[in-house]
N, C-alpha and C positions, 0 to 999 in steps of 0.2 A: 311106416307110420300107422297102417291100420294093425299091423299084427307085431309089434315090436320086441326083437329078441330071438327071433327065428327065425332069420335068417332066410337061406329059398324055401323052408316050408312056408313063412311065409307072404313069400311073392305068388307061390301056388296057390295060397289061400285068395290072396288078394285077386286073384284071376277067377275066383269061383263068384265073388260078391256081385258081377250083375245079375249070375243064374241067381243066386239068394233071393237075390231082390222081387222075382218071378218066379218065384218056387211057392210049394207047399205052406199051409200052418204048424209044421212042426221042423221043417228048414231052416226057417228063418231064423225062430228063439234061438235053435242051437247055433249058428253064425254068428249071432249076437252074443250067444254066451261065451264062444271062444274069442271072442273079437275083448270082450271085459277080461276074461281071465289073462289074455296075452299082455293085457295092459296095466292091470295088478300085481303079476309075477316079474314084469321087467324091472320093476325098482326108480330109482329116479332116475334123473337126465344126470349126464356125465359132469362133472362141472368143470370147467377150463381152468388150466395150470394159472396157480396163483400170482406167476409173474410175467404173463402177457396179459396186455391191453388191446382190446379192436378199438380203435379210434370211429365213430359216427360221426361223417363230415354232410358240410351241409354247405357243399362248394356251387352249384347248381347245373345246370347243362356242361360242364366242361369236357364232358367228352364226344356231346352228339349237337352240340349247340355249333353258333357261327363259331371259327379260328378265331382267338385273342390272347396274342402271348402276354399280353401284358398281365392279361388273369390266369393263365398257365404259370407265368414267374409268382404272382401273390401267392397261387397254389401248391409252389412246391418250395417255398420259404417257409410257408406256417408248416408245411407236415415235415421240414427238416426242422423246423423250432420244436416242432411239438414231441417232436422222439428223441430231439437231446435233453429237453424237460422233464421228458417219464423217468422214474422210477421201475417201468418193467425191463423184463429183460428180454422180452420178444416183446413189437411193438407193429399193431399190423393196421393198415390203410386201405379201403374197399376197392372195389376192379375200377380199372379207369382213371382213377384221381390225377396220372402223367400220362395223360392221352400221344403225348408224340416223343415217345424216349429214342435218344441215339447216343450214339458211342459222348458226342457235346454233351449232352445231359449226364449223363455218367462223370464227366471229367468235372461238371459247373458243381456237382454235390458229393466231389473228392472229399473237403474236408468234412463236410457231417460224416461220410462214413467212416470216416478216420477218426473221427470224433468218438462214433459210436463203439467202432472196432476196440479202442484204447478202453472205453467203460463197459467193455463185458457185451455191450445190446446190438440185435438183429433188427435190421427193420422189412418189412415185408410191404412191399407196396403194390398197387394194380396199375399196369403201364400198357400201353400200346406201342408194339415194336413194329418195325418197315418188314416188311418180308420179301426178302431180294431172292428167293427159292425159283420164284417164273423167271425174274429180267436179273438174272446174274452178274450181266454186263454193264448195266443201267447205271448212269452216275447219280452221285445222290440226290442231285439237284431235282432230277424226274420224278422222284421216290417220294419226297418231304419238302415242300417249300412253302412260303407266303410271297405275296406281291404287297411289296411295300410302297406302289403306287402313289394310292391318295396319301400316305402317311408324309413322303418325302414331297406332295406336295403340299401341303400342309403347312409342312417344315419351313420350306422354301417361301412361303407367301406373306407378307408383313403386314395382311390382315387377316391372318387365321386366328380367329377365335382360342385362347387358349382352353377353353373346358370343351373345345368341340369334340363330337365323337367321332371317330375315323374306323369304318372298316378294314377289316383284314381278312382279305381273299383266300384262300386254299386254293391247291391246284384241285385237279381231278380228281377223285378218291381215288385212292393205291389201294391194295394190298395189303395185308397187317398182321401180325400175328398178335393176340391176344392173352397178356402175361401177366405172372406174377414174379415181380422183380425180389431176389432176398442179398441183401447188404449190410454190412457191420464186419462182427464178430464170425460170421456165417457170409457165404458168396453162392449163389445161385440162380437161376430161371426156367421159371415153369409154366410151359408154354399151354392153353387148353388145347386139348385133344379132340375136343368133340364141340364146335362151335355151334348155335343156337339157329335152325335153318330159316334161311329169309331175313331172321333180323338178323346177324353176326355173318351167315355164309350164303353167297347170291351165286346160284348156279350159273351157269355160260356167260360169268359178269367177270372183268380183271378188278372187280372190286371187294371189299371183304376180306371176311379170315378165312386161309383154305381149308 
């Protein structure tokens, strides 16, 4: 960003700029004047192929917020509505939007992909997978669940309130890998490699992306 177009020159450069900053009266200008001319000679910014779309969704806490599938299903009906409605032909959705993907989520959004697959388009979405890499053994139920507790009493009770709001518990926090799902026309997943330390990756914790 400071020196764009050059690559490890540079990154090298970018490693000089706090000495710059405490350096001499005639360090400086010239720091400055490569720091403009890097940024004159690089040209514009690349512009994104004409037939993808980034979707800017404005679904709210759904991936760090309380468990709520019932706004996890709202949120993965409108971005299967909304990618069979585009016109692009790569169609992408920011990280997280399908906080708890498993093999069931795959199978409940067969047909959009099928949908998609038949008219040409990819959809790229941001999902959060189980990561069974520690507990191999581990049945799924330990891995991903809700406690449908107060919901089925709720159900159960012939004076529950129909507009009442009912919690939905998560078990413990697991383990996760943190992805980008690609589906359609195109099949793939790309898991990050380098998670965010503290917020994404907890040391000595069975919690987090490894």
């Amino acid at each position: 960003m400071l020196f764009p177009a050059t690559k490890f020159f540079g990154l090298v450069l970018a490693l000089f700029v706090p000495a710059l900053l405490l350096s001499t009266e005639v360090t400086l200008p010239l720091g400055a004047a490569v720091l403009l001319i890097c940024h004159l000679s690089a040209g514009p910014e690349p512009r994104p192929p004409h037939d993808w779309e980034a979707v800017d969704t404005h679904f709210g806490s759904i991936a760090h917020g309380q468990a709520d599938p019932i706004l996890e299903y709202q949120v993965s009906q409108e971005i299967q509505n909304r990618a069979l409605a585009s016109k692009a032909r790569v169609i992408i959705f920011p990280e997280s939007v399908a906080p708890h993907w498993t093999s069931a989520t795959d199978l409940f959004w067969q047909d959009t992909f099928t949908a998609l697959s038949t008219s040409g388009k990819t959809l790229l979405v941001g999902a959060s997978l189980d990561d069974l890499s520690r507990r191999p053994d581990a049945a799924p139920a330990e891995i991903t669940n809700y406690d449908f507790t107060g919901a089925v009493a709720a159900l159960r009770s012939v004076r529950a309130d129909a507009g009442q709001s009912v919690a939905w518990e998560p078990v413990k926090p697991s383990r996760y890998r943190n992805a980008v799902l690609m589906r359609g026309t195109e099949t793939g997943t790309f898991l990050q490699r380098i998670p965010v330390p503290l917020g994404m990756w907890h040391p000595f914790s069975n919690a987090g992306v490894p």
